[in-house]
C-alpha positions as CSV (number, residue, x, y, z in Angstrom):
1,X,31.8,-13.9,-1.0
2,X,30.6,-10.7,0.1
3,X,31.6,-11.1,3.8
4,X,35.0,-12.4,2.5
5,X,35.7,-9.1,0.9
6,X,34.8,-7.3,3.7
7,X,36.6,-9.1,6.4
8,X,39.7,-8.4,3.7
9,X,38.8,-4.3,3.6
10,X,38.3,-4.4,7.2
11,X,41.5,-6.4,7.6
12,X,43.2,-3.8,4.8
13,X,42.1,-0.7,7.0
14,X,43.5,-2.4,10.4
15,X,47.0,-2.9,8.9
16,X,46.5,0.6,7.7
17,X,45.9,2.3,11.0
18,X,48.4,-0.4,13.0
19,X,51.2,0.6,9.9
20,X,50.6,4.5,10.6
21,X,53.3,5.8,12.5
22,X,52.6,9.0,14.1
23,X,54.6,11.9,14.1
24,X,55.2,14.6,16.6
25,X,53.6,17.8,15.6
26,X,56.4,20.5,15.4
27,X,56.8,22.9,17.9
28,X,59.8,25.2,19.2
29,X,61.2,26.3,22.4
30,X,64.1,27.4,24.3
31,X,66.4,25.1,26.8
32,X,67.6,26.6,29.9
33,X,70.7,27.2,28.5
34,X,69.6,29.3,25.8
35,X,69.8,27.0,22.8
36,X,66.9,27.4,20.4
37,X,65.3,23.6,19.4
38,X,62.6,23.0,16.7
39,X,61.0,19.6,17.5
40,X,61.2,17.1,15.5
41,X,63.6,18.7,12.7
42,X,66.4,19.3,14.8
43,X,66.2,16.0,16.9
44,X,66.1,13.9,13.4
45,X,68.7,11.6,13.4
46,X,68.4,10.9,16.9
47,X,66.5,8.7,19.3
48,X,64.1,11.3,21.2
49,X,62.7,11.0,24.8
50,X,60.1,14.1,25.3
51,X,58.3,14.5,28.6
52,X,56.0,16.7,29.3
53,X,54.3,18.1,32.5
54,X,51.7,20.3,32.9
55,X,51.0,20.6,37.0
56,X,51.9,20.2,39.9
57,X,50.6,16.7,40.0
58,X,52.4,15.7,37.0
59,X,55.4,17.6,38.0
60,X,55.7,15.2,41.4
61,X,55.2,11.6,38.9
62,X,57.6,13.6,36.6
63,X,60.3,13.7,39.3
64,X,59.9,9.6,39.7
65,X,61.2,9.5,36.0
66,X,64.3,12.1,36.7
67,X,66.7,9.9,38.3
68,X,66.7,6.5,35.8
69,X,66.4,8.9,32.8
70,X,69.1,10.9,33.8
71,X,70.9,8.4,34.8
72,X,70.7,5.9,31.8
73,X,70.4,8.6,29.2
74,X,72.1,11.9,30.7
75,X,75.2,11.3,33.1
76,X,75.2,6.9,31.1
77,X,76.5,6.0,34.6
78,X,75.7,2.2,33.7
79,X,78.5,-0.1,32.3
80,X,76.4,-0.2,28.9
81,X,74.9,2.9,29.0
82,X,77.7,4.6,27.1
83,X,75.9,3.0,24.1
84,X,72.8,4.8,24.4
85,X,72.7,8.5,22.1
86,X,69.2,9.4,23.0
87,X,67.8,13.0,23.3
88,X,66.1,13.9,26.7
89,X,63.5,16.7,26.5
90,X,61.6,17.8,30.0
91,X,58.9,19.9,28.7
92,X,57.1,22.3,31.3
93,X,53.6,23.1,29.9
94,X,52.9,26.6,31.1
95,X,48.9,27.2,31.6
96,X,46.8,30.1,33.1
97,X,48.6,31.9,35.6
98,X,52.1,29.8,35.6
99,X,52.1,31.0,31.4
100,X,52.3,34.6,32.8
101,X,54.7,33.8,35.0
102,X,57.0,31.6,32.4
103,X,59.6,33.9,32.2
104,X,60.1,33.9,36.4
105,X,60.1,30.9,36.3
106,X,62.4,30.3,34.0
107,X,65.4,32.1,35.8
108,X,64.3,30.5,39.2
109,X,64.9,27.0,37.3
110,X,68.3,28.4,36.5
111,X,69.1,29.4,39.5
112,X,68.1,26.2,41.5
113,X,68.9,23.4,39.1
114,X,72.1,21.7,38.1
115,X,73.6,23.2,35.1
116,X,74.1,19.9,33.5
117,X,69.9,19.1,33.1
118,X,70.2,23.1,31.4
119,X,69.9,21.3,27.9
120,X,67.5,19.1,28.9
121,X,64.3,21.7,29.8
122,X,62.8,23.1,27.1
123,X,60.7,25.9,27.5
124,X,58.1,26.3,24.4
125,X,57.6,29.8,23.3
126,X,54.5,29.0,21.9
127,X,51.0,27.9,23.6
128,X,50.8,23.7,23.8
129,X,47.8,23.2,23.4
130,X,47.7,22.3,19.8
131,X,50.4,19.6,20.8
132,X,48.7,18.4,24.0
133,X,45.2,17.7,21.9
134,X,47.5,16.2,18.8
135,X,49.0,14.1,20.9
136,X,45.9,13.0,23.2
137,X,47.5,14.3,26.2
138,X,44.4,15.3,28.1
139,X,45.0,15.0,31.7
140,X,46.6,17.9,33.2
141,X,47.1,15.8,36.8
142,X,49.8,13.3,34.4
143,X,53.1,13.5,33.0
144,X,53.5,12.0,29.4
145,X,56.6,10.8,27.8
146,X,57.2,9.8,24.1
147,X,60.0,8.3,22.2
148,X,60.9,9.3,19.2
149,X,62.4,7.3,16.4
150,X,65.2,8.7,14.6
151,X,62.7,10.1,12.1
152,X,60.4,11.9,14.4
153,X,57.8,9.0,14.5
154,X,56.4,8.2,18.2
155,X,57.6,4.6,18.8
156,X,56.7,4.8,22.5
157,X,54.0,6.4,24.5
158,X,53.1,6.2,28.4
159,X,52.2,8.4,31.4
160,X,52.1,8.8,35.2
161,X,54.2,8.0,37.9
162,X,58.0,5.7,36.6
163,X,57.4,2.1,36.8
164,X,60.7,-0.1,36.1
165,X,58.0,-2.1,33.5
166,X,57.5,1.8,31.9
167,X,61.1,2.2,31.5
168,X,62.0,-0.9,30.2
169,X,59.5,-0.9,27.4
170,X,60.5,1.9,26.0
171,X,64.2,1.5,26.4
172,X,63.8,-1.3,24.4
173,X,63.0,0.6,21.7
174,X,66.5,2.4,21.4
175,X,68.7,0.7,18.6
């Protein structure tokens, strides 16, 4: 009897922790177009794709994500992407000397990149490290994406370098 209840509590707690949908903690920042965005109240609503980078390392696997995000959820240049409402957030995390130098780098973003990925970077005007350890993101050397739910929950989670495998799980989580 006694192992019976406790195979039930342990069972109990696993649906518990399985059932617990985790949320992103909130944080604000600035896209390179000047529009202020609160993460996750103003994205509610809203299928959300955050991805985040915080060296050069990452930045370079980051890059292998550019072209199939932008294309299927940016520019929709796919015969059923047109279906597809899905925020895209490319998150720079600013550390040491680069956080000094945020604001530089900022306007050299501007001035290189194509104005149409301007809504799409968002620079955090506060420190990320809260988020980063929140959200179990502790390799520096790896990009990490999540997708948000239109709640704010994280329905998907991966890192590194774009796989088609990657992609495909977690567009299959857009309704």
């Amino acid at each position: 009897m006694n192992k019976q209840i406790l195979m039930f509590c342990a069972l109990l707690c696993g649906f518990t922790v399985i059932s617990r949908a985790q949320s992103v903690p909130t944080f604000q920042g600035t896209t390179a177009d000047n529009k202020k965005v609160s993460i996750p109240s103003e994205v509610n609503g809203k299928y959300t794709l955050l991805c985040f980078a915080a060296s050069n390392k990452s930045q370079a696997d980051l890059e292998t994500w550019l072209e199939p995000v932008y294309n299927h959820y940016i520019a929709k240049t796919g015969i059923m992407d047109a279906a597809y409402d899905v925020n895209v957030f490319f998150v720079p995390v600013f550390k040491g000397a680069n956080a000094a130098m945020k604001s530089t780098l900022k306007q050299k973003f501007r001035e290189n990149a194509q104005q149409d990925l301007w809504p799409h970077i968002l620079f955090c005007e506060n420190d990320l490290s809260a988020v980063q350890s929140a959200l179990n993101m502790t390799k520096d050397n790896v990009p990490y994406f999540f997708l948000l739910d239109k709640t704010g929950n994280i329905v998907y989670r991966t890192s590194g370098a774009y796989t088609e495998e990657k992609f495909d799980a977690m567009d299959d989580k857009v309704e």
